[in-house]
N, C-alpha and C positions, 0 to 999 in steps of 0.2 A: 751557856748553862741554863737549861731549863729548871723552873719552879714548877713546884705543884699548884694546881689550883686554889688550893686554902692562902699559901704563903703569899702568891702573886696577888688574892686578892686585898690580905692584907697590907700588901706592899702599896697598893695601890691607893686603899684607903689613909693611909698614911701618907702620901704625897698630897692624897686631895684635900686632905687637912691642916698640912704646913702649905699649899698654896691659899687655902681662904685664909688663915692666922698671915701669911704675909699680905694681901689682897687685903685686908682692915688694917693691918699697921701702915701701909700706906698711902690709905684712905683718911687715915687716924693725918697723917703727917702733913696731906695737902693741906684739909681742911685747917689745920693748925699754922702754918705757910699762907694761906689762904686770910685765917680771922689775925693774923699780925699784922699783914700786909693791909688792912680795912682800918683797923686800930691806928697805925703809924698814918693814914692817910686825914684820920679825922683829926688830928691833932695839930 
């Protein structure tokens, strides 16, 4: 099934948006994984 140029590229923009939205959620999670892990070490 081909798309028209407009739809595909909005198709497209929309993937590369829910990939950087997941690409910070986890970035978000390491980091958070990461300052617990530092936290439980100091104690």
């Amino acid at each position: 099934m081909a798309l028209d140029p407009e739809t595909e590229t909005e198709v497209r923009r929309r993937q590369r948006s829910r990939a950087i939205v997941t690409a910070l959620l986890l970035g978000a999670f390491v980091v958070l994984v990461y300052a617990i892990s530092i936290a439980k070490m100091l104690k």
